[in-house]
C-alpha positions as CSV (number, residue, x, y, z in Angstrom):
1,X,-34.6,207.7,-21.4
2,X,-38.0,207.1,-20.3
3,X,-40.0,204.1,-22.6
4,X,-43.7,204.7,-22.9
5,X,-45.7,202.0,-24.9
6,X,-49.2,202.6,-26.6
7,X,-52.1,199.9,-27.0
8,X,-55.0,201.2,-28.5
9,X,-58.0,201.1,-30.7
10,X,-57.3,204.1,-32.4
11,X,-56.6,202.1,-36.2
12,X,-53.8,203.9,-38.1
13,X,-56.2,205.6,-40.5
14,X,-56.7,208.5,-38.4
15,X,-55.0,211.2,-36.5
16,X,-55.4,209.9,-32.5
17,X,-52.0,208.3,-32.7
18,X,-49.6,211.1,-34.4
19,X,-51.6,213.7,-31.9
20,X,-50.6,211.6,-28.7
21,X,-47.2,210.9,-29.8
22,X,-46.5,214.8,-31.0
23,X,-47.7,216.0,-27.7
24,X,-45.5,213.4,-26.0
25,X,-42.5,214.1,-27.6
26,X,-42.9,217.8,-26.9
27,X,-43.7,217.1,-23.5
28,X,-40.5,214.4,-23.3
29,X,-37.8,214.7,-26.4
30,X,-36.2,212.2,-25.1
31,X,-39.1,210.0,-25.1
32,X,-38.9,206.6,-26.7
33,X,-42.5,205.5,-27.8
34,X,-43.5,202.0,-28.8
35,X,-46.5,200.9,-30.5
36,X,-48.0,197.8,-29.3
37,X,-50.7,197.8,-30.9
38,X,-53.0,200.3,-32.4
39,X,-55.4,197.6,-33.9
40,X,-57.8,196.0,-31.1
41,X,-61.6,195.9,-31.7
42,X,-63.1,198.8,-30.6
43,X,-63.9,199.0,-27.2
44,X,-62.6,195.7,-26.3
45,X,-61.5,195.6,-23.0
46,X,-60.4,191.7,-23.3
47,X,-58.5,191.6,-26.6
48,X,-56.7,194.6,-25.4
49,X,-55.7,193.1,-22.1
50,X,-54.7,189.8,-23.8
51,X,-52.0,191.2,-26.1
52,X,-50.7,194.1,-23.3
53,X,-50.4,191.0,-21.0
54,X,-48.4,189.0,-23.4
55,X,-45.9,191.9,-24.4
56,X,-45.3,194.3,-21.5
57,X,-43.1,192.2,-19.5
58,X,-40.6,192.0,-22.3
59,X,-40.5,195.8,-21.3
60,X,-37.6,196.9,-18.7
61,X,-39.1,198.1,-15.3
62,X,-40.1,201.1,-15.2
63,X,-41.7,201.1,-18.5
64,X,-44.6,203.4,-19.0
65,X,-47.8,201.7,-20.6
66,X,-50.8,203.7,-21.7
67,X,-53.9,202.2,-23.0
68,X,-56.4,204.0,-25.0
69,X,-59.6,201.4,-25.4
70,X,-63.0,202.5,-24.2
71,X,-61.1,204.9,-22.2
72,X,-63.6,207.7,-21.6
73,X,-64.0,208.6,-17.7
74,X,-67.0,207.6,-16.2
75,X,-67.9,207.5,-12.7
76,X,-67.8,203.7,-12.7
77,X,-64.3,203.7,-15.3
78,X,-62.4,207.0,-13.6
79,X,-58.6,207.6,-15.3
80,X,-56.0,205.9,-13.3
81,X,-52.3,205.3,-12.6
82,X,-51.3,202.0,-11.7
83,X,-48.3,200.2,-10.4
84,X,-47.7,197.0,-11.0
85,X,-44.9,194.2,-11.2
86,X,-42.4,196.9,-11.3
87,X,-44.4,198.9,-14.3
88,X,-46.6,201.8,-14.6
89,X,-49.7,201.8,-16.7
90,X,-52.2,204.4,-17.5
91,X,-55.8,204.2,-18.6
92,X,-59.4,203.8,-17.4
93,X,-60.3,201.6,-14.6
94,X,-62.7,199.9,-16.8
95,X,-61.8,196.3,-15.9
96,X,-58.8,195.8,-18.4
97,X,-56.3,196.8,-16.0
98,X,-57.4,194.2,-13.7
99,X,-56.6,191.6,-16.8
100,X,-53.1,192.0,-17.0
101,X,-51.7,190.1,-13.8
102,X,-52.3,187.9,-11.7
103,X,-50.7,190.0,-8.7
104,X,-52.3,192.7,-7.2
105,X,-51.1,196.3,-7.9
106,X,-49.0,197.4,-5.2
107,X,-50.2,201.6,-6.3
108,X,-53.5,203.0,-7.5
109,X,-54.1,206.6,-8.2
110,X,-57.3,207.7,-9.6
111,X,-55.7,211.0,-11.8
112,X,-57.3,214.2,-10.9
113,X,-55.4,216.2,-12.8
114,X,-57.4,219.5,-15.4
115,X,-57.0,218.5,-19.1
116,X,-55.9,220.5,-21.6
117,X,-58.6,221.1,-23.6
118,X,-62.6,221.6,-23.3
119,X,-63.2,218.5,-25.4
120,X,-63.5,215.3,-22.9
121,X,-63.4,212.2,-25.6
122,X,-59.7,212.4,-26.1
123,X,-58.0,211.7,-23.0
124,X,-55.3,209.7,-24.5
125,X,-53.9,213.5,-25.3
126,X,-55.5,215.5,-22.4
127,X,-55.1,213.4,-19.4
128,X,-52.4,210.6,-20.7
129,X,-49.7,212.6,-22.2
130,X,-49.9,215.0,-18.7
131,X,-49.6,211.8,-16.7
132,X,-47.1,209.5,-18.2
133,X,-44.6,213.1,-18.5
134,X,-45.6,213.5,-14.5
135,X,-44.0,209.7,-13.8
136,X,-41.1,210.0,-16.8
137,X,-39.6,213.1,-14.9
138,X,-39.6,211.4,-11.3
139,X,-42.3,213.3,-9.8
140,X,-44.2,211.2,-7.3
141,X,-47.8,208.8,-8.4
142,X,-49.5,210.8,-5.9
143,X,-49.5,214.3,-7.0
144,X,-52.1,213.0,-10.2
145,X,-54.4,212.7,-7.9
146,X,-55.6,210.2,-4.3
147,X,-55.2,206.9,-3.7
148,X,-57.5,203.8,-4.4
149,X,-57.7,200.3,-2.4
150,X,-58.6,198.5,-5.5
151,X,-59.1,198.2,-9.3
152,X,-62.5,197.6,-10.9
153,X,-62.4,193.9,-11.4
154,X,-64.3,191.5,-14.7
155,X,-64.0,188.2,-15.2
156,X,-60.8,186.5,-15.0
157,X,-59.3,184.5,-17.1
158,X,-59.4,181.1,-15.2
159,X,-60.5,177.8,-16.7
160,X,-62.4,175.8,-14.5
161,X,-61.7,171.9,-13.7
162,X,-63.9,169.5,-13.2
163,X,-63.8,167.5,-10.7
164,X,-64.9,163.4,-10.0
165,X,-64.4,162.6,-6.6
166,X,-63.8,158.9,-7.8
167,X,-61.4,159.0,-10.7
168,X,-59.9,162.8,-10.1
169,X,-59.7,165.1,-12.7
170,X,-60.5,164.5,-16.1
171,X,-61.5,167.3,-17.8
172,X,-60.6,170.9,-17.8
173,X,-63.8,173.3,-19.3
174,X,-61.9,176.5,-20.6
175,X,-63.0,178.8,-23.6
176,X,-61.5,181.0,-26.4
177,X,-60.1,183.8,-25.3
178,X,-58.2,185.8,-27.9
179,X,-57.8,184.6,-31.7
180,X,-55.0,186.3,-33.7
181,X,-54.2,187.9,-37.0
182,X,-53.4,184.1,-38.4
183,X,-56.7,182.5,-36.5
184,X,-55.0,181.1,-34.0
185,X,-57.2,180.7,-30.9
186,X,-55.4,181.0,-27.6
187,X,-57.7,179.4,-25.1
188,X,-57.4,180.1,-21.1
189,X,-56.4,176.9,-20.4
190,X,-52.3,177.5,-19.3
191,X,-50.3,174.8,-19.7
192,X,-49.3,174.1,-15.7
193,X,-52.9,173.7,-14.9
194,X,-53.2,171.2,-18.5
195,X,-50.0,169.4,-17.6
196,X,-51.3,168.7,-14.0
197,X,-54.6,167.4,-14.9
198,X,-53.6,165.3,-17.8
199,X,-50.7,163.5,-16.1
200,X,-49.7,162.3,-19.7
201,X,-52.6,160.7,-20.9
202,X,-54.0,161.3,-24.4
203,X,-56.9,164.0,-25.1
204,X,-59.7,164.9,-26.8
205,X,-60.5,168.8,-27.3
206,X,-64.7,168.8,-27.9
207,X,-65.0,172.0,-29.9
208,X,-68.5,173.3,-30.8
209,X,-68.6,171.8,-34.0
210,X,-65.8,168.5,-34.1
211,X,-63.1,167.2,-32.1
212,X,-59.6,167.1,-31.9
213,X,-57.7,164.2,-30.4
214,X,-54.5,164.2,-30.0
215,X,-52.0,161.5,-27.9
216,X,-49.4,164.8,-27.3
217,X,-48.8,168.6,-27.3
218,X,-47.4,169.3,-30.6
219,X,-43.7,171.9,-30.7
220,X,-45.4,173.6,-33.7
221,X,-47.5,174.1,-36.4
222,X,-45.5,172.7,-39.2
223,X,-45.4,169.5,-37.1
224,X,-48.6,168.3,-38.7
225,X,-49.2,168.3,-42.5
226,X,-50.6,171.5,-44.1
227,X,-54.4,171.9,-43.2
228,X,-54.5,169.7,-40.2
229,X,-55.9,170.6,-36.8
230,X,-53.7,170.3,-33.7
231,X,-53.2,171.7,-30.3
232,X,-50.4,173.1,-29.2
233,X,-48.8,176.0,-26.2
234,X,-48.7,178.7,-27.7
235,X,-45.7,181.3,-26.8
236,X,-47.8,182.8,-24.0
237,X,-48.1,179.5,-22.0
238,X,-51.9,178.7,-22.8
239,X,-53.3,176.2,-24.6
240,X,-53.9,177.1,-28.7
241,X,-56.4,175.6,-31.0
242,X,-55.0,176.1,-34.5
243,X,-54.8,175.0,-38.1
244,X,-51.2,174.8,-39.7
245,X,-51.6,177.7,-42.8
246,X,-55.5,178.1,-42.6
247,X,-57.1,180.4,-40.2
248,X,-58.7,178.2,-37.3
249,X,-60.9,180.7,-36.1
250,X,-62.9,180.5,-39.7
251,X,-62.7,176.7,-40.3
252,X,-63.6,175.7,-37.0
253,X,-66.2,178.0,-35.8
254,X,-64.4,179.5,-32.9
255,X,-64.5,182.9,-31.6
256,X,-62.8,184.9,-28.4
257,X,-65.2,184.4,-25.6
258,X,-68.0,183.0,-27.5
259,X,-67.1,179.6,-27.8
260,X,-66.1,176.9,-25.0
261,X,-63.9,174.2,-25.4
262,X,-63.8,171.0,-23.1
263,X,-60.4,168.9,-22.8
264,X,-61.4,165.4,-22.0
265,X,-58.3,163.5,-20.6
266,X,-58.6,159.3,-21.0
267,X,-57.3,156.4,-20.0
268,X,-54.6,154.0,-21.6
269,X,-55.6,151.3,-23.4
């Protein structure tokens, strides 16, 4: 049975997402659809990459992931199939597929394929539904269309380090990257590069408006008392800025890709 997944910006007010998964089904009756989300900002590339990254490897191989944001073809965005870590995703080379490893696809296939309809701002039924039945069936990547050498690229999700020739590293400069439905902010600071920097010294986390200092990584958010500030890793392995019960993002000023944090790493004693 072939698993496709959705992340979109679609909302579930309207009729984008019973349209797609109607035309699916009669395409594939078979077909087992998940929604991972149908509520990312509009036309936010990043968000949408952030929370596809974090759930599609939970997916078996072989899983089919569409994504619907900002997904209109351009001449600088075309529709494309992509191959990667043992997955197939579909959407618009608009940057965001780019976002969601840190290995390179080992297939591109910029879709040339006619749509069903005259309309062109809903490829998501026109273009996706086509594709992902192409792949679910067994035919090969290559009949939607030619091959590319390379996805369009943005900017990654790295933190950068800091470095003093004299004393090593002290500080890691990162930023907000995603913030959550609780207002949580997940940072782009992963704990391996955190862990290797601090070598278990205590910290300070200089936020735009206060500072957090902390002598440890809390386990979770209850390990503080109600209200507090901490800093914890979050289930995706990055560093989190968050309140325990009160929405960080609000109380602290912070939001995705706006605001830069700065861990300072000190010395005992």
């Amino acid at each position: 049975m072939a698993i496709v997944t959705l992340t979109t910006d679609w909302g579930n007010r309207d009729f984008y997402n019973g349209a797609f998964k109607g035309k699916l089904i009669a395409s594939l009756p078979e077909v087992q659809i998940v929604d991972i989300s149908h509520e990312i900002e509009p036309y936010n590339i990043a968000q949408a990459a952030f929370v596809l990254r974090q759930a599609f490897h939970e997916f078996p191989p072989g899983s089919i992931h569409v994504v619907s944001v900002n997904a209109t073809a351009s001449r600088n965005s075309p529709h494309v199939f992509v191959e990667m870590e043992g997955h197939y995703f579909i959407g618009a080379d608009n940057g965001l597929l780019s976002l969601l490893s840190n290995e390179s696809p080992t297939k591109i296939i910029e879709i040339d394929i006619p749509q069903d309809s005259p309309y062109f701002i809903f490829p998501a039924r026109d273009i996706f539904v086509k594709s992902a039945a192409h792949i679910a069936k067994g035919h090969k990547a290559e009949e939607l269309g030619f091959v590319k050498d390379k996805l369009r690229d943005i900017v990654p999700w790295k933190s950068s380090t800091d470095k003093d020739p004299e004393s090593g590293h002290d500080r890691i400069s990162g930023r907000v990257i995603y913030v959550d439905n609780y207002g949580n902010c997940h940072t782009n600071i992963h704990e391996d590069e955190f862990s290797r920097v601090r070598k278990n010294r205590p910290f300070n986390i200089h936020l735009p408006a206060t500072t957090i200092e902390q002598d440890k990584l809390f386990d979770a958010y209850d390990d503080v008392s109600e209200g507090k500030m901490l800093a914890l890793i979050s289930s995706t392995g990055y560093l989190q800025i968050a309140i325990n019960q009160g929405p960080a993002s609000q109380l602290l000023g912070l939001d995705a890709y706006e605001s830069t944090i700065i861990v300072e790493f000190t010395d005992f004693g």
